[in-house]
C-alpha positions as CSV (number, residue, x, y, z in Angstrom):
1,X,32.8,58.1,-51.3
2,X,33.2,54.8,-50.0
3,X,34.7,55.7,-47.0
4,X,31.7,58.5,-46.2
5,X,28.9,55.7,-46.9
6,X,30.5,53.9,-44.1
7,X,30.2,56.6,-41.5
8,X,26.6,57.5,-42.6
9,X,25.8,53.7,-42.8
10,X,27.2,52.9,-39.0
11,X,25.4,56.1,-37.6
12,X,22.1,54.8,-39.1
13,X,23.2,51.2,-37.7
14,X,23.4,52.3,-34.3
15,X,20.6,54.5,-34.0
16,X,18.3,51.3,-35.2
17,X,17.6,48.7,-32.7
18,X,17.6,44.5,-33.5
19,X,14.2,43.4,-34.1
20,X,13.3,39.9,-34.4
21,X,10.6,40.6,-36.9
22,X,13.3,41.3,-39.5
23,X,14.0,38.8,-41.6
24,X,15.3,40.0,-45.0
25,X,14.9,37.6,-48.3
26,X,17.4,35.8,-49.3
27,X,18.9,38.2,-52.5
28,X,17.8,41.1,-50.2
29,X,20.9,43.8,-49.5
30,X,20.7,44.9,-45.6
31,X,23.0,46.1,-43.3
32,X,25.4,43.8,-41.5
33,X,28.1,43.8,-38.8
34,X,31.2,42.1,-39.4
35,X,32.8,39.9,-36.8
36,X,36.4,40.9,-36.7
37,X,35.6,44.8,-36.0
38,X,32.2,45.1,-35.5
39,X,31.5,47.8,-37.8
40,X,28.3,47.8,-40.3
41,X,28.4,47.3,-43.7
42,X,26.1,46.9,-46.9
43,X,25.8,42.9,-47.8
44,X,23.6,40.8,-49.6
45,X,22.0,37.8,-47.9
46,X,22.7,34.7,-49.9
47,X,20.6,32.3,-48.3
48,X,19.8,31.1,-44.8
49,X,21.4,28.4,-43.2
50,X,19.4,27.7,-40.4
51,X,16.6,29.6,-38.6
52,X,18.1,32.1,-37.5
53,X,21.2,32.7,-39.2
54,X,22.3,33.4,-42.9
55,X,24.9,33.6,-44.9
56,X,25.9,37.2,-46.5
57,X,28.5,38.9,-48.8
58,X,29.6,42.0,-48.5
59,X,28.7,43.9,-51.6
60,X,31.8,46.1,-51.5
61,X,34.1,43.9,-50.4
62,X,33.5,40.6,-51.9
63,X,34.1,38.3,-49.0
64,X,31.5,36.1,-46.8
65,X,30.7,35.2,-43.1
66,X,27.6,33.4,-41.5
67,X,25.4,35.9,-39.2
68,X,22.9,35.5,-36.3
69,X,19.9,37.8,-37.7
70,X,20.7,40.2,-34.7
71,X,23.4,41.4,-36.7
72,X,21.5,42.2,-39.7
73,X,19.5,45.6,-39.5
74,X,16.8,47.2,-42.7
75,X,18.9,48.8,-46.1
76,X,17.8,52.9,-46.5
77,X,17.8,53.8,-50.2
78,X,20.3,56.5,-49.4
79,X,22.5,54.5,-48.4
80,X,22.5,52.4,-52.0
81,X,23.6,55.6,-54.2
82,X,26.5,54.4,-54.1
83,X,27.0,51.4,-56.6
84,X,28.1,47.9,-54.9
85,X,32.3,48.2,-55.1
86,X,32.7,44.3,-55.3
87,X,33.1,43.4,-58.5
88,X,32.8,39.1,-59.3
89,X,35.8,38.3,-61.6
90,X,37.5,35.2,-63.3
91,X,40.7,35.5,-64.9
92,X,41.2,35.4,-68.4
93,X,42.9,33.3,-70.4
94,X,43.3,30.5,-67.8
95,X,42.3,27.3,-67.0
96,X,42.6,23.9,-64.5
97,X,44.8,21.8,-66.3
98,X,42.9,19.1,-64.1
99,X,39.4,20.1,-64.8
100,X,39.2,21.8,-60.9
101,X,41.7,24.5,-59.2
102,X,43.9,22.8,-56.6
103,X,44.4,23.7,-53.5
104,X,48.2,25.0,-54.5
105,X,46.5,27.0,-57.1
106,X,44.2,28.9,-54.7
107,X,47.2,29.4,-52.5
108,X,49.5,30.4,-55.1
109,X,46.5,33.1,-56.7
110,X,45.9,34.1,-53.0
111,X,49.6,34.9,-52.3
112,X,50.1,36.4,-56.0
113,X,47.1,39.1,-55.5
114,X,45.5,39.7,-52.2
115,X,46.1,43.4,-50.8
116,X,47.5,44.5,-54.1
117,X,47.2,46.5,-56.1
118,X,46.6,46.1,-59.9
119,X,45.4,47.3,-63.2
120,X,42.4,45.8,-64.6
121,X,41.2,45.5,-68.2
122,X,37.7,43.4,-68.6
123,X,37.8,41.6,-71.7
124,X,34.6,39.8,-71.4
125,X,31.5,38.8,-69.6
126,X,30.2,36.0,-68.4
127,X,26.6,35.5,-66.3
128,X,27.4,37.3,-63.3
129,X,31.1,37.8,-63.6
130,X,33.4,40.3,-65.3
131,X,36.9,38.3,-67.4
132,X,39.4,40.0,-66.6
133,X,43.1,40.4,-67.2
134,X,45.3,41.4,-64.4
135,X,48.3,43.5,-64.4
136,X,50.5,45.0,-61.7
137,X,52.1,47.5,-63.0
138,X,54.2,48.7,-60.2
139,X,57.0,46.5,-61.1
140,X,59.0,46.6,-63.9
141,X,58.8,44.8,-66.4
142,X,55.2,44.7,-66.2
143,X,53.6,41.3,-64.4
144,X,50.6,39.9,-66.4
145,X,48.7,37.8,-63.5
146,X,47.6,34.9,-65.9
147,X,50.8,34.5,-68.1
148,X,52.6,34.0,-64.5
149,X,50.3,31.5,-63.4
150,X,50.9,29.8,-66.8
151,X,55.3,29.9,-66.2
152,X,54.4,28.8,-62.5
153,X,52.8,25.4,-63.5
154,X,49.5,26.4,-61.6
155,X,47.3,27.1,-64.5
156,X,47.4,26.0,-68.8
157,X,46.8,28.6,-71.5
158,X,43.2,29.1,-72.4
159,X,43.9,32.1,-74.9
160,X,47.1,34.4,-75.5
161,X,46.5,38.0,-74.1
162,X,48.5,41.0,-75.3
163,X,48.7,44.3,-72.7
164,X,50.5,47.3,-73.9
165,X,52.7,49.1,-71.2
166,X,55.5,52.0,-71.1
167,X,58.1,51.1,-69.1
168,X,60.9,53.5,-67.9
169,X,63.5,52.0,-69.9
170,X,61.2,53.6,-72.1
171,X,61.2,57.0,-71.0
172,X,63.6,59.4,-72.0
173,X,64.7,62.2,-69.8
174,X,63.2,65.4,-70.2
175,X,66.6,67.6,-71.1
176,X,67.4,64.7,-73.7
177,X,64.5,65.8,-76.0
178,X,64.1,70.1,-74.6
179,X,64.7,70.4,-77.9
180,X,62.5,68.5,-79.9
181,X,59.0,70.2,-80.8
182,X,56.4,68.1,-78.7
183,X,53.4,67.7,-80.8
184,X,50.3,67.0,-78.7
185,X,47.1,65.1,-80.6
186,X,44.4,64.7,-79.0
187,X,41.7,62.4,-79.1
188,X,38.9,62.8,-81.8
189,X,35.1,62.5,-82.4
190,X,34.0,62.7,-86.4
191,X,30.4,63.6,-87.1
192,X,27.3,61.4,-86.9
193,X,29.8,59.4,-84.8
194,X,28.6,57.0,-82.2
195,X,30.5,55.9,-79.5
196,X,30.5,54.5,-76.1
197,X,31.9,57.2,-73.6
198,X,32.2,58.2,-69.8
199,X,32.0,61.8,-68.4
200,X,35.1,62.4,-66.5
201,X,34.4,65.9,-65.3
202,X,31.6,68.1,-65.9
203,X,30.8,71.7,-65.7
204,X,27.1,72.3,-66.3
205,X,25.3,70.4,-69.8
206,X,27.0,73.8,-72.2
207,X,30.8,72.2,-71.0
208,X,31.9,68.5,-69.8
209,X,34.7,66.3,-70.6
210,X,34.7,62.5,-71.6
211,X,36.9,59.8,-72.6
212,X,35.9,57.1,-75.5
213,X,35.4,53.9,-73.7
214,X,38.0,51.7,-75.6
215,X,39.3,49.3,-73.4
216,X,42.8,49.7,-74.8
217,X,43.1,52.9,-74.8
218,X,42.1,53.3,-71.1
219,X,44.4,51.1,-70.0
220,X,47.7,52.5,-71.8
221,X,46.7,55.8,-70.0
222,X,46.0,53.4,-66.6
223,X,49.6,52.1,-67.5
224,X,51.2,55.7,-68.4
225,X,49.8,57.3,-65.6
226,X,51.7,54.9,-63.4
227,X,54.8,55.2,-65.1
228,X,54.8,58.7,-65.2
229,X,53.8,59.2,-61.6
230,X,56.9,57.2,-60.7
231,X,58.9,59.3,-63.6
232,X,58.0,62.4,-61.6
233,X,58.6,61.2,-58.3
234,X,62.0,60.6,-58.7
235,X,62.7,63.6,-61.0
236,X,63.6,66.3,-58.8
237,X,62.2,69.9,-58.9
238,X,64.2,72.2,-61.9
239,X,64.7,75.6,-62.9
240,X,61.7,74.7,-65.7
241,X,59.7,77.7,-66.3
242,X,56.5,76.7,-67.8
243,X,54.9,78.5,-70.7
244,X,51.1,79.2,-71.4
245,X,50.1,76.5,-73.7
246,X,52.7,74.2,-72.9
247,X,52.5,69.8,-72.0
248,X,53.7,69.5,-68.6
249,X,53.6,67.1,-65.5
250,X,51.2,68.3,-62.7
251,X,50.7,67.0,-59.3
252,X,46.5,66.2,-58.7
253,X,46.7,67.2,-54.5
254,X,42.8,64.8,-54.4
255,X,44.7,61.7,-55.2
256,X,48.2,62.5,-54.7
257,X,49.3,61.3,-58.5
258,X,50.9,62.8,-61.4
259,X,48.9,63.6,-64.3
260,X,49.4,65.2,-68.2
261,X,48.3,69.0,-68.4
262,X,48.7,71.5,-70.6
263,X,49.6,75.2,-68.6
264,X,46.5,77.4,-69.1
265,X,48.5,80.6,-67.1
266,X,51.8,81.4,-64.4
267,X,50.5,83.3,-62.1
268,X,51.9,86.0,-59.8
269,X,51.5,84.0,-56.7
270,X,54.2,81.2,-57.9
271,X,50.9,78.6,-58.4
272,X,50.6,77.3,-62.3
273,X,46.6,76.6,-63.6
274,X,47.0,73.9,-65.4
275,X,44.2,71.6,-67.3
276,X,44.8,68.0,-66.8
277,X,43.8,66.9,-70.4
278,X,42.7,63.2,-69.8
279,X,39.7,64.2,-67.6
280,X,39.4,67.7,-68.2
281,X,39.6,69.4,-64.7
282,X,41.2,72.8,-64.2
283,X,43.7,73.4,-61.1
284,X,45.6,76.0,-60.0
285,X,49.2,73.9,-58.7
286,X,52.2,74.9,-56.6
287,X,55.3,75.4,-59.3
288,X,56.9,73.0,-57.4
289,X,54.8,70.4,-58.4
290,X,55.1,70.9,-61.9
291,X,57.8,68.7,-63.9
292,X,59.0,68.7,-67.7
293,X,57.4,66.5,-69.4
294,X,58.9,63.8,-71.6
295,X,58.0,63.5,-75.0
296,X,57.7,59.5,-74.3
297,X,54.5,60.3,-72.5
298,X,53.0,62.4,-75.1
299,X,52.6,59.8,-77.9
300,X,49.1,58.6,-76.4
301,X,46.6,61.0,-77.6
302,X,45.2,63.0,-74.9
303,X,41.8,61.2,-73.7
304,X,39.9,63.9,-72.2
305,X,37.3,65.7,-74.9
306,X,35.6,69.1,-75.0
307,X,31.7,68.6,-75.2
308,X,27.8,70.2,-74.7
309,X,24.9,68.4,-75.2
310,X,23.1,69.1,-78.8
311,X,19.7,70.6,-79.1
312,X,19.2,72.2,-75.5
313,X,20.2,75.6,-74.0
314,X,19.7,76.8,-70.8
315,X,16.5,78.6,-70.4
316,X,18.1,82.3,-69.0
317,X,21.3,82.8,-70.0
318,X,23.2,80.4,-67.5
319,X,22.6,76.6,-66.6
320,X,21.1,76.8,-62.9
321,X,23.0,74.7,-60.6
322,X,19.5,72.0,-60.6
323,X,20.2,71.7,-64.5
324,X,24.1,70.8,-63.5
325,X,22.8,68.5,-60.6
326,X,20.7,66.7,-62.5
327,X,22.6,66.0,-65.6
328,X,25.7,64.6,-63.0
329,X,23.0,62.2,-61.7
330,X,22.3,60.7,-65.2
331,X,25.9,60.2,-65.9
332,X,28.1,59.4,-62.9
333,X,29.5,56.6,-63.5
334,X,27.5,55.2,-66.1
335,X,28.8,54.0,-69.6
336,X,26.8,56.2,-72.1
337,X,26.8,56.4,-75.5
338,X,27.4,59.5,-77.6
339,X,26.1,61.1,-80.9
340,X,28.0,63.5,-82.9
341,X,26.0,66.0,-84.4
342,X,28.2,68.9,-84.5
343,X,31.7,69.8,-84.4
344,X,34.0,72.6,-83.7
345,X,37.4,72.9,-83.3
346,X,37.2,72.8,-79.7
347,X,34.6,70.2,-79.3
348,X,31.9,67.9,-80.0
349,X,27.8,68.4,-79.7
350,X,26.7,65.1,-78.7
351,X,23.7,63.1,-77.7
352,X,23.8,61.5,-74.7
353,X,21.9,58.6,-74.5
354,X,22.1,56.0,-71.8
355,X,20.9,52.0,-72.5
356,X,22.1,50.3,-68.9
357,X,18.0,50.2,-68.1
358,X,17.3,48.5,-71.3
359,X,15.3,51.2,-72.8
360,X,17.4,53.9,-74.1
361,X,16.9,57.4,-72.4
362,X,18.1,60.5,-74.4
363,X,19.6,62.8,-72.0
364,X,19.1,65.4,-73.8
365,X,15.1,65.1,-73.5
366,X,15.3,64.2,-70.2
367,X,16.5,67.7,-68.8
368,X,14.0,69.0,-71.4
369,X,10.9,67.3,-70.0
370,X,12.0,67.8,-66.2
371,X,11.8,72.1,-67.7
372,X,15.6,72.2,-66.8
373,X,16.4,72.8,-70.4
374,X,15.1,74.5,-73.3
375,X,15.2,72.8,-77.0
376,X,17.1,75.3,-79.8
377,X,17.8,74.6,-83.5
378,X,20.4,71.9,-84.1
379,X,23.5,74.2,-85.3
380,X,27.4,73.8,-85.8
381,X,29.0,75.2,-82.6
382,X,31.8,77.2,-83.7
383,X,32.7,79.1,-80.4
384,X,32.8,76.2,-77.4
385,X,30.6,77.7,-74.5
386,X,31.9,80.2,-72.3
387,X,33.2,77.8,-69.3
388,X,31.3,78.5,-66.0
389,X,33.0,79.9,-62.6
390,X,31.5,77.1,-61.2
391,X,33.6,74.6,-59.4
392,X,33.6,71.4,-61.8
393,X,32.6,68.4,-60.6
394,X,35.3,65.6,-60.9
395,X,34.8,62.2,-61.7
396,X,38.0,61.0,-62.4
397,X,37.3,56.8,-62.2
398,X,39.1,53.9,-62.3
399,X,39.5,51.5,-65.3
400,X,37.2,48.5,-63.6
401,X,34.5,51.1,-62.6
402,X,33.8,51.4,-66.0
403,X,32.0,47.8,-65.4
404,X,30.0,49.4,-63.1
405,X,26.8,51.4,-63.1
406,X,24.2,53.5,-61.1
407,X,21.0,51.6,-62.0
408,X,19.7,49.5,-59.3
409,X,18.7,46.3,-61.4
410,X,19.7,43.8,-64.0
411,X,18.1,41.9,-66.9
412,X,18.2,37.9,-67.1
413,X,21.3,37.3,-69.3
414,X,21.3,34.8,-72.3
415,X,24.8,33.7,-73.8
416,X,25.4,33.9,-77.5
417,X,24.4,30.9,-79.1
418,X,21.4,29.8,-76.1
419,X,18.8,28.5,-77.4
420,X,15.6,29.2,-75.0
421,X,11.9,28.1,-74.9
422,X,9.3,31.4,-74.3
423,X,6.0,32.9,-74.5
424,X,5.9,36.1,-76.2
425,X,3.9,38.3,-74.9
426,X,4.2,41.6,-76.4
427,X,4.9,42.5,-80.3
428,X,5.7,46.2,-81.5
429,X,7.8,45.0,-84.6
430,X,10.3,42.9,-85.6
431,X,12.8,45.3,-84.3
432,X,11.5,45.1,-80.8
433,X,9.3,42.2,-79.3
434,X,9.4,41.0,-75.4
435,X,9.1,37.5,-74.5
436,X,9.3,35.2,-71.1
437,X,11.3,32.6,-70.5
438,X,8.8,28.9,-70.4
439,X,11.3,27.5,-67.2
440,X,13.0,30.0,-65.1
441,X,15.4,29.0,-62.1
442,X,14.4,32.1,-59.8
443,X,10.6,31.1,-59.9
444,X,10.3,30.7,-56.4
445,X,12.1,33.5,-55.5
446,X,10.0,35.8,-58.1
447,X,6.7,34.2,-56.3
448,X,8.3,35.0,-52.7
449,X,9.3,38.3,-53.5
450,X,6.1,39.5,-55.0
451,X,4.3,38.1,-52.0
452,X,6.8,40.6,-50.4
453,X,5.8,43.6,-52.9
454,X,2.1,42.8,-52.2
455,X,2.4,43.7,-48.7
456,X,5.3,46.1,-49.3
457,X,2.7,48.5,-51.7
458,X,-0.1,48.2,-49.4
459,X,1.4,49.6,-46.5
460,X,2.4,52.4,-48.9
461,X,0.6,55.5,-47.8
462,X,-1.3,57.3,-50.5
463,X,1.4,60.0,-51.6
464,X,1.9,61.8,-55.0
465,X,4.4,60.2,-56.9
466,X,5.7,60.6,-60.4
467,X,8.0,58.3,-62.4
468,X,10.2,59.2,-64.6
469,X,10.9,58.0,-68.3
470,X,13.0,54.8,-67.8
471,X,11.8,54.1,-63.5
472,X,11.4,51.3,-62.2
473,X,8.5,50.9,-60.2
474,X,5.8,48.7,-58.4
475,X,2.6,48.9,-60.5
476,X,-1.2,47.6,-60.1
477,X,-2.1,45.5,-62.9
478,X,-5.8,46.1,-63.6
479,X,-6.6,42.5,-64.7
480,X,-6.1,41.3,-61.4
481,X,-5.5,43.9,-59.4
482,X,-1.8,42.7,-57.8
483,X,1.2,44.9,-57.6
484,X,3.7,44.2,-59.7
485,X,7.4,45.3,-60.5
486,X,7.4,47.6,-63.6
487,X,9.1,49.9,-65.7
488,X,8.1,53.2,-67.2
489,X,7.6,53.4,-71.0
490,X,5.9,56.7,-70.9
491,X,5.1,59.3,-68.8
492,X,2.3,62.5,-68.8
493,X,0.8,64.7,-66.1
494,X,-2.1,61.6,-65.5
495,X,-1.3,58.6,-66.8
496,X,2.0,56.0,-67.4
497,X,2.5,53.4,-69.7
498,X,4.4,50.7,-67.9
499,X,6.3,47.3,-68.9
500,X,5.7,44.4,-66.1
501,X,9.4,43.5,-65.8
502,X,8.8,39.9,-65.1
503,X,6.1,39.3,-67.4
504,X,6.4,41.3,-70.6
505,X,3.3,42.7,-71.3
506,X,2.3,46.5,-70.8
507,X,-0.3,48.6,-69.9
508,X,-1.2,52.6,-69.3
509,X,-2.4,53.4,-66.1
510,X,-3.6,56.3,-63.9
511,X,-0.5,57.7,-61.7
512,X,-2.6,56.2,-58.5
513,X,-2.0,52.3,-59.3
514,X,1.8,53.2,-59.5
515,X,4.2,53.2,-56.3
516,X,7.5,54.1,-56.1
517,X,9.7,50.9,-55.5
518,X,13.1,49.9,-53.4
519,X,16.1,48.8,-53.9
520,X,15.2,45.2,-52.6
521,X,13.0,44.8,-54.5
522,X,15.5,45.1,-57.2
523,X,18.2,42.2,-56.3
524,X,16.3,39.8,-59.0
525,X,16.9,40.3,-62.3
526,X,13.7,41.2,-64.2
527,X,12.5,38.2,-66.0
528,X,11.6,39.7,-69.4
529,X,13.8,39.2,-72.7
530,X,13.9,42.0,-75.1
531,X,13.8,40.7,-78.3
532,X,14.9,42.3,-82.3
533,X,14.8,39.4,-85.2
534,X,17.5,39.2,-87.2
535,X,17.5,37.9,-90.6
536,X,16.1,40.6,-92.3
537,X,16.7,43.8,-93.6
538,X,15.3,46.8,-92.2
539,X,12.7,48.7,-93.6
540,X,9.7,50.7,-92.7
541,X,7.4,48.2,-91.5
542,X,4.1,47.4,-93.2
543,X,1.0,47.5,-91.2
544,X,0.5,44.0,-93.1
545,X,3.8,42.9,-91.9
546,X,2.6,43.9,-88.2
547,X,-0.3,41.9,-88.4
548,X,1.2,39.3,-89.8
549,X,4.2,39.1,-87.4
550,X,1.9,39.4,-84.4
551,X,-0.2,36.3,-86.1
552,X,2.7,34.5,-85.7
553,X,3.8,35.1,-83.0
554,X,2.1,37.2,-79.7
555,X,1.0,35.0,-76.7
556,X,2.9,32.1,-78.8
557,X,5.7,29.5,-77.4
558,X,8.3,29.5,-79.7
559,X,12.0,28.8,-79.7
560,X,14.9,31.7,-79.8
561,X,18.5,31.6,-80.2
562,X,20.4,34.3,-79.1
563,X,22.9,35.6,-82.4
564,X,24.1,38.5,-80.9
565,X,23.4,41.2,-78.2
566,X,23.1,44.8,-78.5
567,X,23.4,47.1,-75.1
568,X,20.0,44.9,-73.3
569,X,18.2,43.9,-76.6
570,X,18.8,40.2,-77.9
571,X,19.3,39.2,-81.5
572,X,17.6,36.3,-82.3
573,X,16.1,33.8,-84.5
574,X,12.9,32.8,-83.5
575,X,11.4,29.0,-84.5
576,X,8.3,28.0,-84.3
577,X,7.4,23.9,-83.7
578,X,3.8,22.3,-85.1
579,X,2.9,18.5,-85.9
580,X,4.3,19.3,-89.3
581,X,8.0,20.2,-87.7
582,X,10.0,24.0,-87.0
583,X,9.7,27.2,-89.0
584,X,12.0,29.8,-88.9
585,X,9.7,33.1,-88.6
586,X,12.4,35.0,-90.3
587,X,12.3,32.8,-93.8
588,X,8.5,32.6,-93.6
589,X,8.0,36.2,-93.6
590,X,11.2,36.2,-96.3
591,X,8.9,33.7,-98.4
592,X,5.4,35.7,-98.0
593,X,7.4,38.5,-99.5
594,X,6.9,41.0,-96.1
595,X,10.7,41.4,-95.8
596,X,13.7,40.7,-97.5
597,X,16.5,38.3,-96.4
598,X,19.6,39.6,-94.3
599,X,22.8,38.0,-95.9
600,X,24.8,36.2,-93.2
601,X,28.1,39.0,-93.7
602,X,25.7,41.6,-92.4
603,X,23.9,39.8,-89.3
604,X,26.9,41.6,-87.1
605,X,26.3,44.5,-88.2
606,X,22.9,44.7,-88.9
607,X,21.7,46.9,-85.3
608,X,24.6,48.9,-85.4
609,X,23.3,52.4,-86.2
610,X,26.1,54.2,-88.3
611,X,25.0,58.2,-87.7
612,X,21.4,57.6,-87.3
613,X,21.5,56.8,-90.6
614,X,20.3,52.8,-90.2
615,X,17.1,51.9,-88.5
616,X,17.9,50.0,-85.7
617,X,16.2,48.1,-82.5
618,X,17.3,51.3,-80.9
619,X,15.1,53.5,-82.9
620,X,12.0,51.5,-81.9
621,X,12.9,51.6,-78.2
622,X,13.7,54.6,-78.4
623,X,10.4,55.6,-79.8
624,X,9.0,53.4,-76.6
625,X,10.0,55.7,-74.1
626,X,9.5,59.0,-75.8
């Protein structure tokens, strides 16, 4: 994909001229042309060092150069489908035993990692960068980036990391266990179940495939997939004549790797069909390219599951190829997460609901208010649906682009434990409240760029547009009649009900005072925390309780400290400061008998939803953008 961006993005380079009235923002993404080959790529401009040049990063590349502005040219949103493929990373479990990284210990990490090629496992965030662990497994026994900069004197030990790995020591030969009965689990979901997932490959919404997004589990079957694909390549071709039904080796021709499959049929033509059972795809391979399989690399469940989304059917008989289109837009790539509510032996019904935007959007609905679905009666499955003809759309991704994601813009991120000073300007309940921060370091780049939008939505020409449940957009506030960034909380034939993304408060308004918006107007992340108070139990909230809580606390400058994070939505405490000292909103609504106290063992837990069957900050958003 990368690689046909490139083309597409160079033809639209040099078809557009240099003009010296472009001057993009500094957090804008542009096109720029690189000095060592003179090629165009997508980059970010970081800021400008003089009048006429800037400094840019290259978005999929990570590294950074100084340009003249004639070698900058305007983004297209086409060209931005694709999400940035540089991702900003520190690595765990490390740090400068002198309080700054030396010069040797640049060198050293430089020589250790540059142009190679390694496994990834993220095991934290921080700000703007991923924490990750680093592995190359292409040597054996396995190298662990950060315990060898440890032995090499360059780095001390911040934390101890564990990463599992099969090595071919490991492995028996597959005529020293012929005999054994291979048993082969696979990977389960239970009912009312919720879990983070990724959609793999996908038929049409009646038949897709997904793995469970646990870290460790991915990256055994990142690690057995690379010890298996050098298992096969040096295991000769045998008289092995695979049965229907049975585990096997398979060579993927896309990638050139060795996967797991299980044989679906021999056919007459010497070519096996096979269904690679981490991902899901069905492919018809050479028998030359099939090897016995050891029963070493069966003992990880297989990863890919059977699913349909709950609650919809198609609305003929088949899914028409829009449906299928549409539904591999809302989950390429992205981190969803999944609700069980039914089960079969062959697979799971599930929800699909996706929270990267910071207000959840059912899937499910989605294709049901865009007519591309019909709703039917919530039933057990018991027969999987029929598989389509159709050739499946694979999306077989890498361990690290689970980090990633197709939406085009970010919320301000607080740290657990910050403690922030804001106005909050918009209360639906104590599960969901927004709120702005009092000092914000991108406020003069929030007042350039809307200076920006301003002229941006008045060149607009007047042209029907309607956004969807969970788009961003530019939107005309009617108090004073600016354009603002926005996102959609509702949407009907006429009207939307929008949430200004920098300011917190919302307001409905007619289709013509919205616009859409693009992408860079996107770059800075919207200045509005979503808020849930924690302390308290849930309940179904008392009108009384409303009114009380939005006494408290709407157009207010309070205090919050950040306790936890769910998906976008903070957990916090909220204080409130008067001549007479702080009061914790949480106890004083404890004390005025509207709620009950939270004991301190449940505050992790409290937002996790355990089958739908907890109220949750989720529900309230949820209800937001229905």
């Amino acid at each position: 994909q990368l690689a046909e961006l490139q083309v597409s993005l160079n033809e639209h380079c040099d078809k557009c001229p240099s003009s010296p009235a472009f001057r993009p923002a500094a957090g804008n993404v542009c096109c720029a042309q690189f000095t060592e080959d003179n090629l165009w790529y997508r980059a970010a401009v970081i800021a400008y060092v003089s009048e006429d040049t800037v400094l840019v990063g290259y978005i999929d590349y990570g590294n950074f150069e100084v340009l003249p502005l004639t070698r900058l040219r305007p983004m297209v949103p086409r060209l931005m489908d694709l999400p940035a493929q540089a991702i900003r990373c520190t690595l765990a479990g490390v740090k400068s035993p002198l309080g700054a990284w030396t010069s040797k210990a640049v060198s050293f990490m430089n020589q250790l990692v540059t142009d190679k090629v390694f496994t990834v496992k993220v095991v934290d965030k921080e700000s703007y960068r991923s924490v990750v662990e680093l592995v190359d497994a292409s040597v054996t026994p396995v190298i662990n980036v950060s315990s060898h900069f440890i032995e090499k004197g360059c780095a001390a030990e911040e934390s101890r990391m564990a990463l599992p790995a099969i090595g071919m020591s490991d492995v028996k030969e597959a005529d020293e266990d012929a005999t054994n009965k291979r048993i082969c689990k696979w990977s389960k979901l239970t009912l009312k179940q919720t879990v983070d997932v990724v959609v793999c490959t996908l038929y049409n919404p009646g038949e897709f495939y997904c793995q469970i997004s646990n870290n460790s589990d991915l990256l055994a079957l990142n690690l057995l997939n690379k010890s298996l694909s050098e298992y096969c390549q040096k295991t000769p071709p045998s008289v092995f004549k695979p049965e229907n039904g049975e585990p096997c080796c398979a060579f993927f021709s896309d990638d050139g790797n060795w996967y797991r499959a299980l044989v679906r049929n021999v056919t007459s033509n010497g070519t096996v069909k096979v269904c690679f059972v981490d991902y899901g795809n069905v492919e018809e391979v050479p028998l030359d390219k099939i090897r016995q399989i050891s029963s070493s690399f069966l003992k990880l469940p297989f990863q890919g599951i059977k699913c349909w989304l709950s609650g919809i059917k198609p609305g003929n008989s088949k899914w028409i190829p829009e449906a299928t289109a549409r539904f591999h837009m809302y989950t390429a790539g992205i981190k969803l997460q999944a609700r069980v509510t039914s089960l079969s032996r062959d697979g799971a019904g599930v929800e699909l609901i996706d929270n990267s935007t910071g207000h959840p959007k059912v899937i499910n609905e989605i294709l049901t208010s865009e007519k591309l679905a019909v709703k039917e009666v919530l039933q057990d499955k018991n027969n999987f649906p029929n598989k389509s003809d159709k050739k499946a759309v694979h999306c077989i991704f890498l361990l690290f682009l689970l980090e990633t994601s197709l939406r085009h813009w970010k919320w301000i991120e607080l740290a657990i434990d910050e403690t922030v000073s804001v106005c909050v300007t918009e209360v639906v309940s104590p599960d969901l409240f927004y709120a702005v921060p009092v000092q914000t370091k991108d406020q003069e780049k929030l007042h350039r760029q809307l200076i920006e939008l301003e002229g941006y939505c008045k060149s607009c020409k007047n042209q029907p547009f309607k956004p969807k449940l969970g788009e961003a957009c530019c939107a005309r506030f009617s108090g004073d009649g600016r354009w603002y960034r926005a996102l959609v909380l509702k949407a009907s034939q006429s009207v939307v009900k929008v949430l200004y993304a920098d300011y917190g408060n919302t307001e409905t308004l007619p289709l013509s005072k919205v616009l859409p918006i693009t992408d860079s107007y996107l770059k800075l992340p919207f200045q509005t925390i979503t808020c849930s108070l924690t302390g308290i139990e849930k309940a179904e909230w008392s009108p009384l309780l409303l009114d009380r809580l939005k006494e408290m606390l709407l157009n207010k400058y309070v205090t919050i400290t950040v306790k936890g994070i769910n998906g976008n939505v903070n957990l916090v405490t909220v204080e409130k400061h008067s001549e007479n000292g702080s009061l914790n909103v949480a106890d004083k609504l404890v004390m005025d008998g509207l709620v009950k106290s939270c004991s301190a063992q449940n505050l992790d837990t409290e937002h996790q939803g355990h089958g739908g069957e907890t109220k949750c900050c989720c529900t309230e958003l949820k209800m937001q953008v229905r």
